[in-house]
TISE-224951 format. One record per residue (C-alpha): residue number from 1; residue in one letter; y, z, x. Coordinates in pm, 1 decimal, padded with zeros to 6 digits, always signed. Layout:
! TISE-224951
+-----+-----+----------+----------+----------+
|   n | res |        Y |        Z |        X |
+-----+-----+----------+----------+----------+
| NUM |   A |        Y |        Z |        X |
...
+-----+-----+----------+----------+----------+
This chain:
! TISE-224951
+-----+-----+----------+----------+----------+
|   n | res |        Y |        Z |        X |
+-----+-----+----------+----------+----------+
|   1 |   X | -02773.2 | +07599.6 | -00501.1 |
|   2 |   X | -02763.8 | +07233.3 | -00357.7 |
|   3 |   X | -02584.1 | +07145.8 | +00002.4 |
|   4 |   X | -02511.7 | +06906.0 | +00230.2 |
|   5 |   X | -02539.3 | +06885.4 | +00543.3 |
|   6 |   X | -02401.0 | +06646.4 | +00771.6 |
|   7 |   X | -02405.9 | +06536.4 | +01153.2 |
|   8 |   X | -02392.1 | +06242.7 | +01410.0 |
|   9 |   X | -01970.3 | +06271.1 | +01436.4 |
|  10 |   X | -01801.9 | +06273.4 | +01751.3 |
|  11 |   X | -01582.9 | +06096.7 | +02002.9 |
|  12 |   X | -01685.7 | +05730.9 | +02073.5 |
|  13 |   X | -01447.7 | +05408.3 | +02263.5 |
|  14 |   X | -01362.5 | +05099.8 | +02046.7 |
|  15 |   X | -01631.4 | +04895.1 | +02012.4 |
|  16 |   X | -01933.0 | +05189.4 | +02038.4 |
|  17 |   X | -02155.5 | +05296.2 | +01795.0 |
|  18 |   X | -02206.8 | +05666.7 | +01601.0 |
|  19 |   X | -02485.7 | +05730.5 | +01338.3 |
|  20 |   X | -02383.8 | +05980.2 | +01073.5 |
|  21 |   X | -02672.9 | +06144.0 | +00880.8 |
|  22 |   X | -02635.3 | +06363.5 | +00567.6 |
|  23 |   X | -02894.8 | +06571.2 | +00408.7 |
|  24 |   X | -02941.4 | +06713.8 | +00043.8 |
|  25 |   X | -03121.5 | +07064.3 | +00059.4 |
|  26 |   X | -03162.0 | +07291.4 | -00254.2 |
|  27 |   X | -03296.4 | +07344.1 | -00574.7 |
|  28 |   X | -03334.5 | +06944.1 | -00630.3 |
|  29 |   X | -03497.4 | +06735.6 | -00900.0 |
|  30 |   X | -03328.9 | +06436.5 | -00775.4 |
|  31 |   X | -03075.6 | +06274.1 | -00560.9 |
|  32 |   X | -02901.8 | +06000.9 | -00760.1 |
|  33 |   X | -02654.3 | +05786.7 | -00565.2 |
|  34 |   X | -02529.2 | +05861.3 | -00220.4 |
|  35 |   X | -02195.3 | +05762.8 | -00076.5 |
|  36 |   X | -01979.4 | +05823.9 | +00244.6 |
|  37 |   X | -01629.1 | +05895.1 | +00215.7 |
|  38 |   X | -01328.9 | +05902.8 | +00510.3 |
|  39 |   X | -00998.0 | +06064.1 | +00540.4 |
|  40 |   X | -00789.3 | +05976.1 | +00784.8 |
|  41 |   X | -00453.2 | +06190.7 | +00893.5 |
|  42 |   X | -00206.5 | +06110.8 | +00626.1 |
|  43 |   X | -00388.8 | +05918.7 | +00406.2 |
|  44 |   X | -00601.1 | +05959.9 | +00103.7 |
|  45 |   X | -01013.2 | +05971.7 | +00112.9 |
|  46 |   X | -01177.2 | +05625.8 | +00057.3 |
|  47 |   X | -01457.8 | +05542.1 | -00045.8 |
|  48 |   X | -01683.3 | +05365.7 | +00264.5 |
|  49 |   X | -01990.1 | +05344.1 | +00166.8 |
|  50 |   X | -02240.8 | +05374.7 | -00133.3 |
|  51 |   X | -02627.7 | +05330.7 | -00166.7 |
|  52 |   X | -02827.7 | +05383.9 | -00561.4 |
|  53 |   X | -03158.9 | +05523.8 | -00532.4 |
|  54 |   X | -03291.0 | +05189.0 | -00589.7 |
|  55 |   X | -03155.7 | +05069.5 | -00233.7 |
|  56 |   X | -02846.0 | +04856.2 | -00364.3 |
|  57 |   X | -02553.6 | +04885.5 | -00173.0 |
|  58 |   X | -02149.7 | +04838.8 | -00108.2 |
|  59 |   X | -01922.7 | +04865.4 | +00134.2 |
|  60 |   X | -01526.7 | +04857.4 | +00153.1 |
|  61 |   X | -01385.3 | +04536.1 | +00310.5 |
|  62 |   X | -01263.6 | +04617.2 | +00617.9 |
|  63 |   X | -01653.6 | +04801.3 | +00749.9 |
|  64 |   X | -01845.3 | +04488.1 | +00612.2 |
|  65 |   X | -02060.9 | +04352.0 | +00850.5 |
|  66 |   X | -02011.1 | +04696.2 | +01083.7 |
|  67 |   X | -02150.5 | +04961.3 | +00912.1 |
|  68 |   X | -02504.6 | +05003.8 | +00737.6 |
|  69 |   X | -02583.4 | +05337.0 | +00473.8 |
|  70 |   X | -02951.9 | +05346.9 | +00445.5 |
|  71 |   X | -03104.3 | +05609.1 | +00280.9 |
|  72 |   X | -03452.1 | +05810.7 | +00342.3 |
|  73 |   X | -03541.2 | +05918.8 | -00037.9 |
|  74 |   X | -03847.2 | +06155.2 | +00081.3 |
|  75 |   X | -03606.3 | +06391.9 | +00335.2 |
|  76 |   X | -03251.4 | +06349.5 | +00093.0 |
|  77 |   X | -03088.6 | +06202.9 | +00362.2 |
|  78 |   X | -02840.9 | +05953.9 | +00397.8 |
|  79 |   X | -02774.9 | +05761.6 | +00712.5 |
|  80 |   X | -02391.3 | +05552.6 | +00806.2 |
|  81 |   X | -02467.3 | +05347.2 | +01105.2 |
|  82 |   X | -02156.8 | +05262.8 | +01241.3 |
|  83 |   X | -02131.6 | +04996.5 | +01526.2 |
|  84 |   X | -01823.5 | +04796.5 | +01634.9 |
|  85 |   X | -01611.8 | +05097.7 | +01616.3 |
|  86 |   X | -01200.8 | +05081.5 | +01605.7 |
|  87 |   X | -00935.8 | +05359.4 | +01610.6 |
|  88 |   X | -00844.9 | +05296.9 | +01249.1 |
|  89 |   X | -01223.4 | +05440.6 | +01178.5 |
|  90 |   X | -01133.9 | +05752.1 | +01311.0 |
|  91 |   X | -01120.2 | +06025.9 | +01023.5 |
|  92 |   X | -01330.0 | +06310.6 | +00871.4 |
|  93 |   X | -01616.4 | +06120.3 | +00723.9 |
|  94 |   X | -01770.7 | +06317.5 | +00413.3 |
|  95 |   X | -02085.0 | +06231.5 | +00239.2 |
|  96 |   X | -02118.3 | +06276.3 | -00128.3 |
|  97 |   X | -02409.2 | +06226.1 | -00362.6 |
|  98 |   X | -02484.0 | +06259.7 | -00772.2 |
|  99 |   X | -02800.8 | +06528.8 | -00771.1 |
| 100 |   X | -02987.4 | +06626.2 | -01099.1 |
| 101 |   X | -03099.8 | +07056.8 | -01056.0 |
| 102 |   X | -03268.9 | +07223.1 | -01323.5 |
| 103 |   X | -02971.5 | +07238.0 | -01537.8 |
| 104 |   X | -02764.3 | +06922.4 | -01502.0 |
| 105 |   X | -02605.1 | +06638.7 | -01273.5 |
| 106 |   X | -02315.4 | +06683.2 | -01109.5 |
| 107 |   X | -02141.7 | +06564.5 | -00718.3 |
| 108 |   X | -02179.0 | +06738.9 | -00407.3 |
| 109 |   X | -01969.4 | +06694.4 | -00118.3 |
| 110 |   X | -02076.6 | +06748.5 | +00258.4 |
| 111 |   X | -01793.6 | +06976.1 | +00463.5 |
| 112 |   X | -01728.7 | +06663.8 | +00669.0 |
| 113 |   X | -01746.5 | +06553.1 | +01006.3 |
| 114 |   X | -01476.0 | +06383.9 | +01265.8 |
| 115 |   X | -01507.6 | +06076.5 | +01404.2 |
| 116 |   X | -01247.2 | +05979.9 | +01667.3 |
| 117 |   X | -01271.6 | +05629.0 | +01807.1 |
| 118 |   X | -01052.3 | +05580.3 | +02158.1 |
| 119 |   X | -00892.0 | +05243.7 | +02246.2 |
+-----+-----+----------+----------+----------+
């Protein structure tokens, strides 16, 4: 069984700063890419964030130059600093990352956590 487990969410006013970390536990060979995700009300999840194992990363235009996803390969844990926050970053933000088990590869999914930014 593989999970992850996220934290760092919260309540924050525009312009503040939130770290989200997400963490990998399990029967684990390896953790392949990691990725954060957001829903906001109403609207579909996006993709935010991604990091390879190598280190290489993207981001979607409009958190360039805000937001940082660093990763920590010897604790399975990915990291979303997020600074310069606005209310349209507030959503359930979700981690996600491709882990090889014994058997095979598939995606996990963290259960989420909110992130509500105030003007």
């Amino acid at each position: 069984q593989v999970q992850l487990a996220e934290s760092g969410g919260g309540l924050v006013q525009t312009g503040g700063s939130l770290r989200l970390s997400c963490t990998a536990s399990g029967t684990i060979l390896r953790v392949n890419n990691m990725a954060w995700f957001r829903q906001a009300p109403g609207k579909q999840r996006e993709l935010v964030a991604i990091i390879t194992t190598g280190g290489s990363t993207n981001y979607t235009d409009s958190v360039k130059g805000r937001f940082t996803i660093s990763r920590d390969n010897a604790k399975n844990t990915v990291f979303l600093q997020m600074n310069s926050l606005k209310p349209d970053d507030t959503a359930v933000y979700y981690c996600f990352s491709s882990i090889t088990g014994t058997l095979w590869t598939q995606g996990y999914w963290g259960q989420g956590t909110l992130v509500t930014v105030s003007s």
